[in-house]
N, C-alpha and C positions, 0 to 999 in steps of 0.2 A: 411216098412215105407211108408205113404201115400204121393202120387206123388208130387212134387212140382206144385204151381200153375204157371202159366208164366208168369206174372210180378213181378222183381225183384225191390228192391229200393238201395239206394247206397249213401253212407254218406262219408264225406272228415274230417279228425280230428283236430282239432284245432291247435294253435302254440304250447302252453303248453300242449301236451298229443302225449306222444312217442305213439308207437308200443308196447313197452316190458309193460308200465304202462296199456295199453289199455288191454291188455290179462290179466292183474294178478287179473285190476277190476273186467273184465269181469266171469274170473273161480270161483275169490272172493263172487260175489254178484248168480253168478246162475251156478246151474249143466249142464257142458258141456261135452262133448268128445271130445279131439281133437284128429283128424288125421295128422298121418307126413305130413308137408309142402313136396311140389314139387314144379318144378323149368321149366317155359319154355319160350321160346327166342320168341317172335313174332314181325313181321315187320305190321305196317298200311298204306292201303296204300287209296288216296280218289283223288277228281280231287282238282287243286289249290282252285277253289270255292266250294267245300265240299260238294257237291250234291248230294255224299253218308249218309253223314249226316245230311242235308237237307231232308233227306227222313229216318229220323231215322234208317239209316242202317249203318255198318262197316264192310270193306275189310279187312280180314287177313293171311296173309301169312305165317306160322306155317313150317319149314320144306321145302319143297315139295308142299304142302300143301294149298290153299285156303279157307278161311272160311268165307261167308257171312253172317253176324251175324244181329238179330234185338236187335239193340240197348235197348227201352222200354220192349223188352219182356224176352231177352235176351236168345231168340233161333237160332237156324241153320237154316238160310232160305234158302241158299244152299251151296255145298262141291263141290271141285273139287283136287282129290288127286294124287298124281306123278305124278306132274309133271316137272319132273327133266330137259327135254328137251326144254323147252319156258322160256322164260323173257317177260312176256307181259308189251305190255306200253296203249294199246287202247283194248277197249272190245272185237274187232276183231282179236286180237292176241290168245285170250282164244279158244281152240274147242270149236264147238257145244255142249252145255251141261246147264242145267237150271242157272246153277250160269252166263254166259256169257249172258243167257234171262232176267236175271233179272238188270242186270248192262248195259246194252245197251241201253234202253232208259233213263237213266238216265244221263249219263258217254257221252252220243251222240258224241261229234267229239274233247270230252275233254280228255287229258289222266290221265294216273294215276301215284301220285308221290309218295315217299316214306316219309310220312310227320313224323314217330316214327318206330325206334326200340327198341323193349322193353323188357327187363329181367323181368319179374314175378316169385315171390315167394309167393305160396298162400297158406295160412295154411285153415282147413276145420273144423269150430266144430260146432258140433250139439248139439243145446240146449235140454235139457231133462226135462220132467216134472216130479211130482210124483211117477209116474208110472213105470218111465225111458223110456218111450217112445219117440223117435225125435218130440219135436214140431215145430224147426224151424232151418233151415240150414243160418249158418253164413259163409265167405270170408275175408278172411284180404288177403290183396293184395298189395304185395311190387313192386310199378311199378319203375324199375331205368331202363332211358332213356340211353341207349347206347351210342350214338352218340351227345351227348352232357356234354358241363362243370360241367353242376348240378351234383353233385354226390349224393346228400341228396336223398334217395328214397322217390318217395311219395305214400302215403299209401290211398288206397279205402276199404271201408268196405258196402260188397254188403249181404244184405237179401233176403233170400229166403222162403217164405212164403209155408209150407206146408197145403193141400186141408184139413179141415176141424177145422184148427187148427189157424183162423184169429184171435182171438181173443185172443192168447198168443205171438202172431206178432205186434197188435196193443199193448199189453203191453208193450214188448219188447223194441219195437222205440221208447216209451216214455222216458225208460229208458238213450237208445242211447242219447237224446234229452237232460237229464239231467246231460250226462259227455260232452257237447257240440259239439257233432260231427253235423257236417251239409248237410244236403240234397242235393247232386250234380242231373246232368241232368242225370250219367249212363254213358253217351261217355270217356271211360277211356283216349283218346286222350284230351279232356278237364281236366278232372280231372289231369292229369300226366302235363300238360303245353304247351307249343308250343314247338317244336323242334326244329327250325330255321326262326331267325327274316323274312325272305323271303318266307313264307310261312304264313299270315298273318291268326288268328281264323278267323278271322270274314268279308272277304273278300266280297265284292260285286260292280259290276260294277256300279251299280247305286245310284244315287246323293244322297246324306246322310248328307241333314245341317237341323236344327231348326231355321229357322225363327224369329224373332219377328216384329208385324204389326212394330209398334213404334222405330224401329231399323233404324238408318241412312244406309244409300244406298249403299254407300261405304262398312261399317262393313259387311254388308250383302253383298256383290259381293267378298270381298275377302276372306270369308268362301265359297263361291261355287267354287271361283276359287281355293282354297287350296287342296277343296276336291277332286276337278278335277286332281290337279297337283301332288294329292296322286296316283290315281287311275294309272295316266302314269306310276311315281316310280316303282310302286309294280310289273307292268309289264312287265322292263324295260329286266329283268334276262329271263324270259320266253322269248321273243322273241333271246335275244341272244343265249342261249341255244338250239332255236328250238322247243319248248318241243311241244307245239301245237298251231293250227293257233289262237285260240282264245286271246293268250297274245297280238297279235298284232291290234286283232280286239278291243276287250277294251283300247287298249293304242291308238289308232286311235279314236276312240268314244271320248273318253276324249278328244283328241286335239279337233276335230270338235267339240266341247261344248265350249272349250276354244275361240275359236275363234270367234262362235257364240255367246257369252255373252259376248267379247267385241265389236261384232258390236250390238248388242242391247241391252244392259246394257248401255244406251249412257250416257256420262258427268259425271260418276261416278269418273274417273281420268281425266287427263290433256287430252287436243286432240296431244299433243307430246307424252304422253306415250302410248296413245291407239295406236296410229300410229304404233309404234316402236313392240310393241308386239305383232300386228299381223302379221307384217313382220315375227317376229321368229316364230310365230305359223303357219303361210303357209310355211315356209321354212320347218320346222318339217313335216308338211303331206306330202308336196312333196317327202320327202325325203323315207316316206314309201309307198309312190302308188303303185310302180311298183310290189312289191312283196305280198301284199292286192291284189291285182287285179288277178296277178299266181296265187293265197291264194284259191281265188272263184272260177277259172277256172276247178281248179285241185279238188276242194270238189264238183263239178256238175259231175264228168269222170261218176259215175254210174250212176245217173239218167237220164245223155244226153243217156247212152249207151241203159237205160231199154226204153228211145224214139223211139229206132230201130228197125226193125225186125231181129230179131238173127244173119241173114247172114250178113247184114252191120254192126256190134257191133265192128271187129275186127278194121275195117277202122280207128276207130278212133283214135288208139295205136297210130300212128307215131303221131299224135296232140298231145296228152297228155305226149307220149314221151318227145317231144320237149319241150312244156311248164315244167316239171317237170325239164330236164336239165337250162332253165332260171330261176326258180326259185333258182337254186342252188346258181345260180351269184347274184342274184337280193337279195339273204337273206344274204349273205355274203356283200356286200357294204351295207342293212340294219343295219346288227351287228357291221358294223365298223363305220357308223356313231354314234350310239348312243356310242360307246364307244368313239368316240370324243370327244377334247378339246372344238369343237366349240359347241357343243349341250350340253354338262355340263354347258360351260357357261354361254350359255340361260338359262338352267333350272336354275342353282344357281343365275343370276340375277332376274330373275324372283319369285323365290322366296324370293330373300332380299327385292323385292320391294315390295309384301304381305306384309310382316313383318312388314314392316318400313313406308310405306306411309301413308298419313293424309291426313285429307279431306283438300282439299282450294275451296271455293265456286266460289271465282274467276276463278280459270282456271277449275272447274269442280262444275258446277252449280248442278249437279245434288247429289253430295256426299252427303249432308244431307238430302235432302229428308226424309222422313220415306218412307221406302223401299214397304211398302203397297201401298202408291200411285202411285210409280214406276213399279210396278207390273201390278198392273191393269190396269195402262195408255200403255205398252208397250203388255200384252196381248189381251187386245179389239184392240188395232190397229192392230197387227196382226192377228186375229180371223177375224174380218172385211174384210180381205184382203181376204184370205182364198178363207171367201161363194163368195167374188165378182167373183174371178180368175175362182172359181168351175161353179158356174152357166152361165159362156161362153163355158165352155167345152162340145161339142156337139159328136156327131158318126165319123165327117170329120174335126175332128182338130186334126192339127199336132202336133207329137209327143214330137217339143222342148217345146210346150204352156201346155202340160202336162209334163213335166220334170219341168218346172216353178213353177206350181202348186205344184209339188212332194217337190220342196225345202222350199216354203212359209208353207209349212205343218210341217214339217223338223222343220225349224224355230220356228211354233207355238210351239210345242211340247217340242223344248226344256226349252221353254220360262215356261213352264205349270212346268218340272221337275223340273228347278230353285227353281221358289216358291209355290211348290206345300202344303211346311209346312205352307203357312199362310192363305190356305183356307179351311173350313172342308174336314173331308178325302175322304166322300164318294160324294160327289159334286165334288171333284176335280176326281174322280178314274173315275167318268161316263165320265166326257169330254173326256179324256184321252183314256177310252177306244173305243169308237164311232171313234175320229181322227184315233187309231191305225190301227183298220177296213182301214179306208181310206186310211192311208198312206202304209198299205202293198199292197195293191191293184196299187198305185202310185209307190209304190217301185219294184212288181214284173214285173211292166208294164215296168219302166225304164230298168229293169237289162235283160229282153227279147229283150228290144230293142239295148243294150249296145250291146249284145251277139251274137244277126245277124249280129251288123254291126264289130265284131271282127271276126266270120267265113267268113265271104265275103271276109275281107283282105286279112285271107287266103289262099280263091278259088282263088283271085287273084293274089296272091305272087307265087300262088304253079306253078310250069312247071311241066301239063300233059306229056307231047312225049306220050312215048311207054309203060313205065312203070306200071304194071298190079297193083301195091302192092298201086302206087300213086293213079291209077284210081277209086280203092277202097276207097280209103282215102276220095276224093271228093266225089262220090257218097254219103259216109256217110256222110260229111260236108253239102253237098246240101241237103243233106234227113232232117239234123238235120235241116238247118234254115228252112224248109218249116213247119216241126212241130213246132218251136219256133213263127215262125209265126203266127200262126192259133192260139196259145196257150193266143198270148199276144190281137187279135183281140178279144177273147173273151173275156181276163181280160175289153179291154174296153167295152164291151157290159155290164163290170158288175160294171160298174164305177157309172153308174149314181144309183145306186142300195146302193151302201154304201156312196155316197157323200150325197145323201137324207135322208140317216138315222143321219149323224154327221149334214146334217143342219136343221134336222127336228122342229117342232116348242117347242119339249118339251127339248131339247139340247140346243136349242136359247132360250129359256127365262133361261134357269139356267146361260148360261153365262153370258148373259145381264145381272140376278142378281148381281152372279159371280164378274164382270170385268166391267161393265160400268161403269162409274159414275152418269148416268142420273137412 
């Protein structure tokens, strides 16, 4: 039999056409073979935002067993077999072995959840021509989801295209075409459904509304704010559970959006209701600082550590020690707030008041507007702001006049995601990407300088005496801010480097086009 080629195609069967109807067509209209169906159990597993599938790959856990699978082509891209002794949840759990190279930068500081398991029963036939020779390998594929209410299986029917033999393949699918089975993407995770509403297909941290120029101001803020106050929801179980740091950093993101598009989304509501609801949206970020802040201490242990020279690396254990026991406290009073009366109740007011509110031009002059002139009035003035702050920033200014600048950036940026759907895409992605430049350069400078001024605490909370184990500890503390130092003097020596490129003259005339009104 001539080898398969490596792209498979894969078809999903309509409402009206069983499984049993599909095969009696099928043997009816063309000479097949089938082979006895088999039966095997497999678990999927990917991070909550699907970055294995993002990357056209799938995690499968068979057994013992590992199979990283390409989706499109649908080969082994790598195996890793008994391993009966681990439970991995981070790519770091896997040994050293190519499936854990291939998943590691992908999967980075996300873990991996059990999003299906799955019963498959796959019967095998191969289509014959003339001759009797195999022209083309067929799949029917009974996926029933384990752990879920559905009991109805759902059926994929995957071709396999033999080398020399396209052209009874392309027949073939026309056929498929004419009992209406329809073309899926291949990811048998889509295909089969979602497994659990908490586990969302199509999950993304970033702002996902459509726009319209001619949309009142209002309509338009409380679709950013929804989608905002979705993004918290979704994350709310991952932080409780622990699963990994990033449910907390997306559900933190989201607030700080929340609260920046009621301070500069101005007069879209009442000045009583903006009031009120940034109260409860600072009260909410408060409430996760403390453990956000652990969160990033404790994701830097190895790269402060690869700072060091090997004999100081150990020094730092009692630090990180220490921080990992407060995180312990600080995640536990996080989980028991959001599992709060009072923070449901925010969020459920919050959302009746989405729902339900209406423009009154009186106490919110700004709700009718068409959201386009809100837009561009709100982004040139803070763009404007921006070069002004940037072009004082000199070699010998202090560090709070560059944290300033870092936030007014902050600010622009979000202003940019807002409504990025109401200006073309590739105009809006250049602004966007020039700030980004600038604002990590702002952002890295701030978080070096955060990070001296939390090891100094330290040095100074800690009592040297006599102790050898402590002396060590500072030494490494003292080593680290001296390289954190040096690290963050350079980032500014390379400020003015990316602040000249985002305000260079050909970035300024596009937003002037952009966002001015003149």
């Amino acid at each position: 039999m001539p080898a398969p080629l490596e792209k498979s195609d894969y078809y999903t069967l309509p409402d009206n056409l069983e499984r049993v109807e599909l095969l009696r067509r099928l043997t009816t209209d063309h000479s097949f073979i089938l082979d006895p169906p088999h039966k095997k159990k497999e678990e999927f597993l990917d991070t909550f935002d699907r970055r294995l599938h993002s990357a056209n790959l799938v995690l499968i856990k068979e057994g013992s067993s590992y199979y990283l699978r390409d989706l499109i082509q649908g080969r082994t891209v790598a195996l890793l077999e008994d391993t009966k002794n681990i439970n991995p949840k981070f790519w770091w759990d896997f040994p050293k072995c190519s499936l854990r190279a291939e998943i590691k930068p992908l999967c980075d500081i996300r873990a991996l959840l059990s999003l299906a398991k799955i019963e498959r029963s796959i019967a095998t036939l191969r289509l014959l021509n003339k001759d009797k020779k195999t022209v083309l390998l067929t799949y029917i594929k009974d996926l029933k989801m384990l752990n879920s209410s559905e009991t109805k299986p759902n059926i994929v029917v995957q071709i396999k295209q033999l080398r020399g033999y396209e052209e009874q393949a392309g027949e073939f699918k026309q056929y498929l075409n004419t009992l209406g089975l329809e073309v899926t993407d291949g990811d048998i995770i889509s295909a089969a459904g979602s497994i659990d509403g908490k586990y969302p297909l199509n999950y993304s941290s970033k702002i996902n509304v459509h726009l319209k120029p001619g949309m009142k101001s209002l309509e338009a803020a409380k679709l950013i704010f929804q989608n905002l106050l979705e993004t918290m929801r979704v994350n709310e179980f991952g932080i409780i559970e622990d699963i990994d740091t990033e449910f907390l950093h997306d559900f933190r993101v989201a607030v700080r959006r929340t609260r920046s598009a009621l301070s500069q989304i101005k007069a879209v509501f009442s000045l009583e209701d903006t009031l009120k609801f940034k109260d409860e949206f600072s009260a909410i970020g408060k409430a996760t600082n403390e453990l956000r802040d652990l969160d990033v201490y404790l994701l830097t242990e190895d790269s402060y550590k690869n700072m060091l020279p090997e004999d100081l690396r150990a020094g730092l254990d009692p630090l990180f020690g220490s921080l990992a026991e407060q995180r312990k406290k600080a995640k536990k009073v996080c989980a028991e707030f959001l599992e709060s009366d009072t923070y449901k109740e925010s969020i459920k007011t919050w959302d009746d008041f989405l729902r339900n509110t209406e423009s009154d031009p009186k106490l919110a002059p700004n709700s009718e507007r068409p959201v386009i002139d809100l837009a561009k009035e709100n982004i040139w003035k803070k763009y404007s702001r921006v070069i002004k702050l940037g072009r004082k920033i000199q070699s010998n200014t202090p560090d709070p006049e560059i944290h300033r600048l870092r936030i007014e950036c902050k600010k622009l940026r979000y202003l940019l995601e807002f409504f990025s759907s109401l200006f073309p895409e590739d105009d809006i992605k250049t602004v966007i990407q020039h700030l980004k430049k600038l604002q990590d350069n702002l952002g890295d400078f701030n978080d070096l300088y955060v990070q001296q001024q939390s090891l100094k605490k330290f040095l100074n909370q800690t009592d040297i005496g006599y102790d050898h184990s402590k002396q060590k500890t500072l030494a490494a503390a003292g080593g680290l801010v001296s390289v954190l130092y040096q690290r963050q003097n350079n980032l500014r020596k390379k400020f003015k480097e990316n602040f000249d490129e985002f305000s260079d003259k050909e970035t300024t005339v596009l937003s002037k086009k952009l966002f001015s009104k003149g």
